[in-house]
N, C-alpha and C positions, 0 to 999 in steps of 0.2 A: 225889283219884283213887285210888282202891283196886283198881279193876282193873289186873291187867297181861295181859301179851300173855304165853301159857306159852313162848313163845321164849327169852325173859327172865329165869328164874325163877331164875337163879343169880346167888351172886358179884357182882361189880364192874359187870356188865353189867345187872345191875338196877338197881342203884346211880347208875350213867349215866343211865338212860334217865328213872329219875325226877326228878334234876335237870335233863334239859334238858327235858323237859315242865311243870315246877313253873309255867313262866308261859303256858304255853299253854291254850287254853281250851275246846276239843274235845279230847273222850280219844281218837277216833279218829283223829288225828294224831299222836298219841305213838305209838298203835298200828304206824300207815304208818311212822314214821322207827326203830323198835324192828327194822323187818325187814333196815336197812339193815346193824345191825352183826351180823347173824349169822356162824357161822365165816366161811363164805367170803367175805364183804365185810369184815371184821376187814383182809384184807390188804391194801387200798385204803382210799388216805388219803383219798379223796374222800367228804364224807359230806353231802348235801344235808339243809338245815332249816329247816321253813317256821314262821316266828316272827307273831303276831298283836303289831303294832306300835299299833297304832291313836291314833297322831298325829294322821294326816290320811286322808282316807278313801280318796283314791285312792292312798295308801301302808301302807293296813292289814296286809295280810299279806305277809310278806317269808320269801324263799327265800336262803337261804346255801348256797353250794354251792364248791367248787375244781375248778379245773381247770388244765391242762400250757401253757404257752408253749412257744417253738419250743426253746427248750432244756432242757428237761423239767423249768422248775422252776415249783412249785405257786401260784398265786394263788385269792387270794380275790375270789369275785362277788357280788352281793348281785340281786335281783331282783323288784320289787314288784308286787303285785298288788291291785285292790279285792277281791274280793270270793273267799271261802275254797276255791272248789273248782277255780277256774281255779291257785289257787294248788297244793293238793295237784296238780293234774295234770300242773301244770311239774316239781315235784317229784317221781310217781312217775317221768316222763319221765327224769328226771336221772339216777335210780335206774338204769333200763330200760338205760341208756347205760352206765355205770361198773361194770355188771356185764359188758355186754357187753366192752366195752371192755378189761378187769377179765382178763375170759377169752380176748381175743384177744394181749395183754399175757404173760400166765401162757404161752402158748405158745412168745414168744422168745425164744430162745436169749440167754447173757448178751452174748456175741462181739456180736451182732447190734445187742443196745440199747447195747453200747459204738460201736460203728462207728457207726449210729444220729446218737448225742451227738457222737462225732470230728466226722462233716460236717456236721450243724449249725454246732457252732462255725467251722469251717473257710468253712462258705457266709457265717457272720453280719456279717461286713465289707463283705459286699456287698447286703446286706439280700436276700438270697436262702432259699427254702426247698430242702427235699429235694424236695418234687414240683418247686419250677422248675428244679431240677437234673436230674433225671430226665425230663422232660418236653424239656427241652434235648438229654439224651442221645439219646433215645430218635429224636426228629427225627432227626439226625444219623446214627444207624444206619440207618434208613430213607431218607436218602439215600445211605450207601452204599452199600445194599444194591442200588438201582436205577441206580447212577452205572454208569460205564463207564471203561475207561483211556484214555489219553490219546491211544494210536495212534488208542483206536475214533474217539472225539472229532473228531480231525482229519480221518479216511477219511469220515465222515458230514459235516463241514463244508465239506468238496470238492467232497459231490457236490451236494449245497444248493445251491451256489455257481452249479455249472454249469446246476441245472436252474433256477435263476433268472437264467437268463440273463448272469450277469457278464461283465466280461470274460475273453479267456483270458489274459492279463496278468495280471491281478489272481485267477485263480483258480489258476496256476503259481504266483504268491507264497503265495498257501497253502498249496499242496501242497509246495514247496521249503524256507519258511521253519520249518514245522512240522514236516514230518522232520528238519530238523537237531534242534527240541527234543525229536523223539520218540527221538534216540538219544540219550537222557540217560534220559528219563524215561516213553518211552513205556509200559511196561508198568506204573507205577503210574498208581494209579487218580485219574480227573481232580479227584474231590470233596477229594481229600486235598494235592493242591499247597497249599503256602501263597507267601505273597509273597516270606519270604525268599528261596525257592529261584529264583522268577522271576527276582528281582532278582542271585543269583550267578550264575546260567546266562546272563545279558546281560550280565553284568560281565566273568566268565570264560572268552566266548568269543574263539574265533581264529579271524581268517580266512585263507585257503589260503596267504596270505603272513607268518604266525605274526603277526600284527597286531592288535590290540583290535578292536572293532566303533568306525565312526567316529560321532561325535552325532548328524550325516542316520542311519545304517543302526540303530543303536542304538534310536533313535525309532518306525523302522519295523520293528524284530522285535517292540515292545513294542505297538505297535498290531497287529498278525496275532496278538500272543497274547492281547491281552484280548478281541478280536475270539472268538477262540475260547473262550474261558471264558464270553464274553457267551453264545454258540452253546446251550454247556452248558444257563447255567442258565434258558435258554429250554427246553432239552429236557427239566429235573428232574434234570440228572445231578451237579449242584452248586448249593450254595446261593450262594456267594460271586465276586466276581472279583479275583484277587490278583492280577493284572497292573494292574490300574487304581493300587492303591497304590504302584505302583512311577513313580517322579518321572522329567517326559522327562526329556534331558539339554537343555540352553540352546546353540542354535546361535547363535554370531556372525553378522550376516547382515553379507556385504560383496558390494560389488557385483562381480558375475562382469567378466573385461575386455573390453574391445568389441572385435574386430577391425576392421581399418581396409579401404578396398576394395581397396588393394594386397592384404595378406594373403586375401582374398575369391578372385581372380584367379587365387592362388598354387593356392590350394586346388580352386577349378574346375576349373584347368588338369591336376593331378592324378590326378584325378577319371575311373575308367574310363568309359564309354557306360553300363553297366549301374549304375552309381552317380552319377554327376552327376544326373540325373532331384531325383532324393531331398534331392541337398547344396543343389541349386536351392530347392526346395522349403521346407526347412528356411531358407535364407539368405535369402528375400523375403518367405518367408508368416509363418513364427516358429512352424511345425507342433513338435512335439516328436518323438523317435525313434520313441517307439512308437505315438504317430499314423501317422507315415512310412509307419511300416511295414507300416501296415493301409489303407494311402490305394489306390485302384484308379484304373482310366484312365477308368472309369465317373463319379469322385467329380467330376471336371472338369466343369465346368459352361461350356454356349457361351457366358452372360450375363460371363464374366471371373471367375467364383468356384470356389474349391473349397468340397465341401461335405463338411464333417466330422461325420461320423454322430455319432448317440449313444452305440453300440457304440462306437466308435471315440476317442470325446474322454476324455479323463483323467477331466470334469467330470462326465461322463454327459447330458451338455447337445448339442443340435446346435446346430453354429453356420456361417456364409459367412467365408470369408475371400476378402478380395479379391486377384487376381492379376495382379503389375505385368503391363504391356505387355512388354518383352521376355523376361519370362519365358513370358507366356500363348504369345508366337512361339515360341521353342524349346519349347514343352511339346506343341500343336501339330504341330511337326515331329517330334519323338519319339514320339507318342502312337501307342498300340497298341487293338486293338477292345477286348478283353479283358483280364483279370489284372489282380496288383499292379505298382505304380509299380516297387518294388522285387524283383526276384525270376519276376516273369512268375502266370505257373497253381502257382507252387509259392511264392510270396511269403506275406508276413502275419506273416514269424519276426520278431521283436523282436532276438532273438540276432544273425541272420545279417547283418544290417543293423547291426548294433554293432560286428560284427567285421568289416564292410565298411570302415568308416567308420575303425575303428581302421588300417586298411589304409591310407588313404587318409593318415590324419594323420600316421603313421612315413614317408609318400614325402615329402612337404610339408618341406623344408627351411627352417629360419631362421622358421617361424612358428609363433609360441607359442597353438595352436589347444586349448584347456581345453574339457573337457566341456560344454555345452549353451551354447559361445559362438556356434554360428551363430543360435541361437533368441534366445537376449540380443540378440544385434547385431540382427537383424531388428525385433524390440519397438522397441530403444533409435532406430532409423534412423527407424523409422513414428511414432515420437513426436515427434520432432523435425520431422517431414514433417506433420503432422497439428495437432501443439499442442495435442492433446484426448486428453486420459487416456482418458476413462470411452470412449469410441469405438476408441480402439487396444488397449483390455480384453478389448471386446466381441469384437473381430475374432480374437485371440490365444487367447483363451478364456481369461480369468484376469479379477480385478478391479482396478480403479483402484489399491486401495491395494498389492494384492502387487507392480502392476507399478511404481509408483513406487520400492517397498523395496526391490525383488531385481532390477529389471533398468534400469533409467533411468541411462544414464551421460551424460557432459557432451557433446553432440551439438551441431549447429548444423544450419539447413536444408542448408549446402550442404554438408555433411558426407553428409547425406540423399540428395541429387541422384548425389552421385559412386557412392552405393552403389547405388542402383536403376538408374543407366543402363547397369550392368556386364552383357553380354549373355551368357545360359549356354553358347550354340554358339558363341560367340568370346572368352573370357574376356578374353584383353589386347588386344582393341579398345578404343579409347579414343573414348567420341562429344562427351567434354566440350568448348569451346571453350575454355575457362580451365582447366585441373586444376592443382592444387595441391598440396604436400607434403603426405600425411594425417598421414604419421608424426612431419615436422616440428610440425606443429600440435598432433598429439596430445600430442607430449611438453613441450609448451608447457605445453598445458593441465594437465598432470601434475604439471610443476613449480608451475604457482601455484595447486593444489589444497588 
């Protein structure tokens, strides 16, 4: 080979170029690879070279070239080609690249290719690059740039609520349970809660009687706030939901205590005009409070049922409940064209009828009357009158099994009869032929439990 390329003509750099072309066998590929070390490529170690191997034919010419890993350090590639021009073209290609490349390089700053290699190495344990880092980031800011704070969150989940019909029960728990969270955190913005803080703010809270949240209420702050995060990230305004991570807490379930029909009586008798309607109600059907409290004089049905709407039931389910014989008579005789059971044209409060009832339970002397035992004793009394779960479920609005676990206490038929013949307009008439000690027996039954 006696020509060179006048690129070349000096020094060391001639010297080079004629030993790596010695075994090559076109001169215009020494040519091509002679342009690579010119000054400005001198400072890129990357130097593609296409070698005639001719072993095998479709491993004739081979291209050597280097290039950067994720942590900018240099390996060697090897590339083979049959036949010699496909080969120069991968070649000049390489070229094309590492000059580029070459001069987008020469541009950064040193700070930059050190930070650079920092988070490399820093990503490398997670088998992570700098785009999937950035590409991570980057999501992220764009959702908070579109999020919202957590007041807005709530004010927008409320009204959802309402215009999909829920209830106003269930749509007061949202607006109640989520302003207490919004005065912690309402003005930060929803995308950036994380769970721990869910999980302090339900650990840390107190209620109006300096108290912890009990496991029932605990449960249910934590359901209204995933509820609201779910809200979110149906809206875009969060990716995540950090209330979901947080563990309910584990209720004991024990069975609520049954009231006996004496104590029934006690509490009847109690009972003003404008509230026995309601305690009736609760103590033969097994309505819950805030049923109650939405029941009208309309919901009475002539056939012997009440009917409990879908607005109206816990479940969102309508369902009949049947209504014993002396109660359908006193209900009957109380019965108004209009309005609620409880309350008149101004009824339907959940509230007022809570503190009705609390009313009633402080007059109630010597009876130990527990939150939701007229609804237990009604279940527990119809089960034992019936003998049929999945049918006394049906009628209560609950399933076989919850009524089995939360309300079924040791009952007998006639235990059943004492309680149903107790009439609401005469509480301490007695129509039994036989009555019996209920208390005596109950505590019978207690002791060999």
């Amino acid at each position: 080979m006696n020509r060179r390329p006048p690129e070349c003509q000096s020094g060391k750099t001639a010297l080079f170029i004629r030993k790596l072309c010695s075994g090559l066998a076109v001169d215009s590929i020494a040519h091509s690879l002679a342009l690579t070390l010119t000054p400005m490529t001198k400072r890129i170690p990357l130097t593609p070279r296409a070698v005639n191997t001719a072993t095998r034919p479709d491993r004739k010419w081979k291209v050597t070239y280097h290039t950067a890993d994720d942590n900018g350090r240099l390996k060697l590639c090897h590339k083979f080609f049959r036949n010699k021009a496909d080969a120069l073209a991968f070649c000049d290609q390489k070229k094309a690249e590492k000059v580029s490349l070459g001069n987008l390089a020469f541009g950064l700053s040193d700070d930059l290719k050190r930070e650079a290699l920092a988070c490399c190495a820093k990503l490398k344990p997670y088998g992570k690059t700098l785009t999937d880092a950035v590409g991570y980031y980057i999501k992220d800011l764009e959702t908070l740039h579109r999020s919202v704070s957590v007041k807005q969150a709530a004010f927008e989940l409320e009204q959802r609520s309402k215009a999909d019909g829920r209830s106003r029960a269930h749509t007061n728990a949202i607006r109640q349970i989520l302003a207490l969270f919004s005065k912690t955190y309402g003005s930060s913005t929803i995308s950036t809660i994380k769970t721990a803080q869910v999980q302090q703010w339900l650990d840390k809270y107190k209620t109006k009687d300096g108290k912890p949240l009990s496991a029932n209420s605990f449960n249910t702050f934590k359901r209204y706030l995933s509820g609201l995060f779910s809200f979110s990230i149906k809206r875009g305004y969060t990716e995540t939901n950090p209330a979901n991570r947080v563990d309910y807490k584990l209720i004991k379930s024990k069975l609520p205590r049954l009231l006996s029909p004496t104590d029934l009586r006690a509490i009847l008798e109690a009972s003003p005009e404008t509230v026995r309607p309601a305690v009736a109600v609760q103590a033969f059907c097994g309505l819950r409070v805030a049923e109650v409290s939405r029941l009208k004089w309309t919901d009475f049905l002539s056939t012997g049922f009440i009917q409990v709407g879908s607005s109206n039931a816990k479940t969102g389910r309508r369902r009949l409940t049947p209504v014993p014989k002396l109660l359908f008579s006193y209900l009957n005789s109380v019965k108004q064209p209009s309005g609620y059971v409880f309350g008149g044209d101004n009824g339907g409060d959940i509230y007022r009828l809570s503190d009705a009832l609390t009313e009633v339970r402080r007059a109630v002397k010597g009876v130990k009357w527990e939150n939701n035992a007229l609804r237990a004793s009604a279940l527990s009394y119809r089960l034992a009158e019936t003998k049929d779960a999945a049918a006394t479920a049906l009628e209560m609005g609950n399933s076989p099994t919850v009524l089995l676990r939360d309300y079924r206490e040791l009952t007998t038929e006639r235990d059943a009869q004492l309680w149903f013949e107790i009439d609401p307009s005469e509480p301490q008439k007695v129509l039994s032929s036989k009555p019996i000690n209920f208390n005596a027996a109950e505590n019978k039954k207690r002791k060999t439990r």
